[in-house]
N, C-alpha and C positions, 0 to 999 in steps of 0.2 A: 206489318204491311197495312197500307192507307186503305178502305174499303173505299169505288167507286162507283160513281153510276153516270156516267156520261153527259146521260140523256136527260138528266136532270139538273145538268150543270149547264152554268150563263159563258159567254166567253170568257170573262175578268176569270171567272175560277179554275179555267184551265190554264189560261194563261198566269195562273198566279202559280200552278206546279210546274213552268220553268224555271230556271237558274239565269244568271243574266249574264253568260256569254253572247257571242257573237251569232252564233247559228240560231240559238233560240231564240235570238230577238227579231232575228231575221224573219225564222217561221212564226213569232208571235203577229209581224205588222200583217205580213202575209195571211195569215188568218183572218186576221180582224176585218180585211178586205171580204173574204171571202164568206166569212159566216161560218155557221156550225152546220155541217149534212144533217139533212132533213130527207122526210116522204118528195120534198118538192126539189130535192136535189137530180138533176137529170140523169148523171151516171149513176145514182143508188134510184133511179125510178123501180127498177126491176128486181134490183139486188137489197132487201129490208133491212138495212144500214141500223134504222132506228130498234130496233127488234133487238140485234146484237148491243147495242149501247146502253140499253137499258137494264141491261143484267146487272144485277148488283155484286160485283167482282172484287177480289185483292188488289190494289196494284203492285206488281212484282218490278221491282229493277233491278236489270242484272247485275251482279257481283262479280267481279275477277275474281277468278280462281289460276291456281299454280297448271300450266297448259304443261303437257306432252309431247314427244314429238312425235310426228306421225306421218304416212303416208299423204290422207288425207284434210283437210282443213273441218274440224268438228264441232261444230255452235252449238253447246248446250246450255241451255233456257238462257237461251241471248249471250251467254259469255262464252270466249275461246278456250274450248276443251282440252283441243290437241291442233297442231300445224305444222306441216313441210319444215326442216331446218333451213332451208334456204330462201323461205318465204319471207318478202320483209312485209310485218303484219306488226299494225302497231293498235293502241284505243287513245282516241283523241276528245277532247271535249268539242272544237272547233273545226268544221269542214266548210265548204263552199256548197250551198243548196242550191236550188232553182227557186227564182221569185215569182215565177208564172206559170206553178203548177197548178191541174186544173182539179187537185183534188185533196179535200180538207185536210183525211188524213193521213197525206205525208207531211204536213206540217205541224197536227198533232202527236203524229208520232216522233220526230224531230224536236219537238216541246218536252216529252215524259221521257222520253230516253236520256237517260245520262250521258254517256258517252258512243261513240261511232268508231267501229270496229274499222280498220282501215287498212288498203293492200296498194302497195305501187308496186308494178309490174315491168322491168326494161328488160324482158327475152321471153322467147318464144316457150311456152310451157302451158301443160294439161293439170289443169287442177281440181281436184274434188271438193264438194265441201258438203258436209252433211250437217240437217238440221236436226235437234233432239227436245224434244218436250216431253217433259215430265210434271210438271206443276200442275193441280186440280184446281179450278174456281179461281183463277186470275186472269190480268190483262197484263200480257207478256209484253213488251214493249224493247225493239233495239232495230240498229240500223247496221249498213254495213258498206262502206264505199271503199272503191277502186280505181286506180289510175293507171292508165296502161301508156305509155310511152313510146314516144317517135318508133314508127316502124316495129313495132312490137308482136307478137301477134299469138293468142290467148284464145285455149277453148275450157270451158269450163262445165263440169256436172254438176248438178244440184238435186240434190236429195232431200226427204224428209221424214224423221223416223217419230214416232210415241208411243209411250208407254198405256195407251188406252184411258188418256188424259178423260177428265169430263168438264163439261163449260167453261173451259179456257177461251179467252181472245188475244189471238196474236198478231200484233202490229209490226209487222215488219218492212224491209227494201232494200234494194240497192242504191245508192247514187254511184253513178257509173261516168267519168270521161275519160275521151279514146282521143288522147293529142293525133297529128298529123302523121299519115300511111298506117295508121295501126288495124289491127284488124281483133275484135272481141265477138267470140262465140258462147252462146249462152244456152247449155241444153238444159233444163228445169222437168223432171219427173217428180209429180205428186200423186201418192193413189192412198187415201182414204178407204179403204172395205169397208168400214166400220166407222160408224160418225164417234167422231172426239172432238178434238177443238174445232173453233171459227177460225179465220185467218182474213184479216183485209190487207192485202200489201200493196204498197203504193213505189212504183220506180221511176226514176230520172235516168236518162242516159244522153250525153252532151258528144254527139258526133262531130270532132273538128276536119278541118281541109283531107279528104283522099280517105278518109278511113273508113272501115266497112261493120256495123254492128249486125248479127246475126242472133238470130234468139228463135229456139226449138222446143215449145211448151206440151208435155205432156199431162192430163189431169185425168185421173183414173178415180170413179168411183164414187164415195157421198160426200156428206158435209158440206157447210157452206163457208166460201170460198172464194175471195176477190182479188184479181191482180189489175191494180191500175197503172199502166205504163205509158210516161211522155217521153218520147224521143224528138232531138233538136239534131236535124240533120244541116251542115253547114258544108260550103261546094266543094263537089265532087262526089260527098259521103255517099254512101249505101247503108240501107233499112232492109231482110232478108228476112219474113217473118211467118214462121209454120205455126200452124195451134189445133194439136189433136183432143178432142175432149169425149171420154165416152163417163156417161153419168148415170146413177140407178138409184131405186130407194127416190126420198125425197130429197137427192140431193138440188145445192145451188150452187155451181159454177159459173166465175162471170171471167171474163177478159175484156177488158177495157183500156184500150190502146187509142192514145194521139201519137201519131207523126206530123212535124211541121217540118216543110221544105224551106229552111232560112239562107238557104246559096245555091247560085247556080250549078243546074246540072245534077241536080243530087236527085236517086233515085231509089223507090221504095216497091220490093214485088211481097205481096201481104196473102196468105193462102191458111185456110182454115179448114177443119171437118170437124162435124160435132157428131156422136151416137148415144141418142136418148132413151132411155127406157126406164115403166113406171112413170112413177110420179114427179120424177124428176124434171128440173129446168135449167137453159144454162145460155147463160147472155154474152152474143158476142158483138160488140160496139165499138166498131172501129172508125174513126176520121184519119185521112191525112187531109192535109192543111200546104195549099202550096202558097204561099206569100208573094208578095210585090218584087220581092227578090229572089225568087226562085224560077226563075227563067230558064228554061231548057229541062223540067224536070220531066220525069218518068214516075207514074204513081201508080200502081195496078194491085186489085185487090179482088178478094173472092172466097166466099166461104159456101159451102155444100153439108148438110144435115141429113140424119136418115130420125126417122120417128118408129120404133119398134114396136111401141104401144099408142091407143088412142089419146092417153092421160101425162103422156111426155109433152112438154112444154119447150120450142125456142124462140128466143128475142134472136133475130138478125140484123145489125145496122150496120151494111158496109157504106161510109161515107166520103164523100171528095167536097172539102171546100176549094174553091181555087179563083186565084183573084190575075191570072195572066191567061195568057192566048199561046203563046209560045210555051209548046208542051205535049206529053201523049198520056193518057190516061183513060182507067177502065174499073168498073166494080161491077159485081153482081154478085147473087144470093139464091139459091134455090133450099126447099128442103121439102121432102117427103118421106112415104114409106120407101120399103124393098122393093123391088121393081117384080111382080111377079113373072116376068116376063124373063126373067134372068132366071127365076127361080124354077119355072120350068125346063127354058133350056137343062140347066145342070140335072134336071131329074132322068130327065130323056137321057141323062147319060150313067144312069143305073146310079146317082147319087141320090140321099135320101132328105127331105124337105129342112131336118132339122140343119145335118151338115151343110144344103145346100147354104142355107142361109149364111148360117156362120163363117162359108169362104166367102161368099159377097163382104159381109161385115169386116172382116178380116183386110182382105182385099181393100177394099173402101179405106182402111185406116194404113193400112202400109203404104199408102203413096205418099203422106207424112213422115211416118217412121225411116222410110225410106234415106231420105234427108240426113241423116247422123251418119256420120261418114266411120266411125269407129265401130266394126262389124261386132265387136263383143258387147260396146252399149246396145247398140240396134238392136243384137238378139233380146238381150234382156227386158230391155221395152216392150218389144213383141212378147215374149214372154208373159208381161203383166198385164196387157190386153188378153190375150189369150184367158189367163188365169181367172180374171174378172167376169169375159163371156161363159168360160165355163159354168161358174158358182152361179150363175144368173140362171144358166138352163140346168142346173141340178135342184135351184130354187122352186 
């Protein structure tokens, strides 16, 4: 394995570890535009981009190995472990990218990745798919795209498991389009107790005429942690987007979300809750974008934080670009403490300060959880919140 150090590489030498297909050339012009993330890059302002890049790492690419079949769909260190029999899942060298994504790397990672694990989907189906790492001291690097088909309509879990990795970086994503009436649900559970790897992953998702994408992100616990997501709604589409983050220890959680309104009528309800504690920090920076051609759009967004301790840290940026008159549209951001005022309520009702809290907290985060409409995922979500608060107050 090639040893690397990012941070210390010019563009020509990243772009010199692609192959000269089609996607990688694509992502190499597309870089060259954009530069290499830096301190003065504005979505890593918060999140130290450079700090991870600078580690002096293996690079690891994944290898096929002989898959299983399995209930679930299982990516282990970037290659397919196990998968559904009926799954049509293939690995490609060449897919279709996005050329105006706002974020370097998914086009670096698009460059080091070999090949792109790939799923066309034409019926309606629940699929799991679990992440595994295992590799110490590398930079994990693969992708994973899907195509979900007319009228189709797809919920998906996403998991992620390791073996107690140490300074690993992993670069991953989806590329995601959803042809016409489809409808693609994305629920994402990540819970870290324990810092192991980094992870910056970077997502494309391409919303065509009527179809609805949905994505339910939960992030539980340390390590540092970035999901960059651009979604391109075209008319009609729907954007449905929850993000529960509870973070402790010195972790860094980021979400970083553009939606662009590219057709009429297309509409985005965006809804966030973050719970900090310690020294933790967790950045949530969201833009939708309505365009010259987004006429009749609907954009509304809103995120709410609680601060447990005085040394918890959150970035808030809910944003609305929009370049028409014809439209409704809304954001706002609040964050503070517990409300003591809630807190005595529940006391006066013979409950005690500690537990009071923790049904506030609790509470606060179920109106997210909520959202998952499968009552056995739900439970078990709730579950590892629960789990988390506990070890925090036994800490």
């Amino acid at each position: 394995m090639r040893e690397l150090v990012l941070s210390k590489m010019d563009l020509n030498s990243i772009l010199n570890l692609s192959t000269k297909d089609k996607t990688k050339a694509t992502a190499a012009v597309a870089l060259s535009h954009l530069g290499l993330p830096s301190k003065k890059t504005e979505h890593y302002r918060y999140f130290d981009i450079t700090q991870l890049l600078s580690k002096n790492l293996n690079l690891y690419q994944p290898v096929a190995q002989k898959a299983d079949q399995n209930e679930k769909l299982v990516i282990e260190d970037g290659a397919i472990a196990s998968f559904p029999s009926d799954l049509k899942i293939d690995v490609k060298d060449e897919i279709d990218i996005d050329k105006e994504h706002f974020d370097q790397i998914y086009y670096i990672n698009h460059i080091i990745t070999p090949n792109v694990i790939t799923i066309e989907i034409d019926k309606d189906i629940e699929l799991e798919v679990v992440h595994r790492f295992s590799k110490d001291g590398v930079i994990l690097p693969y992708r994973l795209g899907i195509a979900v088909k007319n009228g189709a309509k797809v919920t998906l879990y996403e998991d992620f498991e390791d073996k107690n990795i140490k300074e690993s970086l992993i670069f991953y994503g989806w590329d995601i389009s959803l042809e016409k009436d489809s409808y693609f649900e994305l629920v994402r559970v990540q819970n870290e107790l324990k810092r192991s790897y980094s992870m910056v992953a970077s997502h494309f998702v391409k919303a065509d005429e009527s179809s609805e994408f949905s994505i339910k992100s939960f992030d539980i616990g340390e390590g540092k942690i970035c999901h960059n997501l651009k979604v391109d709604l075209l008319k009609d589409a729907k954007c449905d987007a929850k993000h529960l983050v509870y973070t402790d220890k010195e972790a860094v959680r980021a979400n970083v979300i553009k939606i662009n309104h590219k057709g009429k009528n297309a509409k985005t309800e965006q809804n966030a809750r973050h719970v900090l504690k310690d020294k933790s920090r967790a950045i949530f920076d969201a833009l939708i974008k309505v365009e010259h051609s987004g006429i009749g759009a609907s954009a509304h967004q809103n995120n709410k934080s609680i601060l447990l301790n005085d040394k918890a840290y959150m970035i808030s940026k809910p944003q609305l670009e929009i370049y028409i008159d014809e439209l409704e549209a809304s954001h706002g951001s609040t964050t503070g403490q517990i409300d003591p005022e809630e807190v005595f309520y529940l006391r006066t009702r013979g409950i005690n300060e500690e537990e009071a809290k923790k049904m506030i907290v609790l509470g606060f985060m179920r109106e997210i959880i909520e959202e998952v409409k499968d009552e056995e995922k739900k439970d078990e979500i709730m579950r590892r919140f629960e789990e988390i608060y506990n070890i925090d107050l036994i800490e």
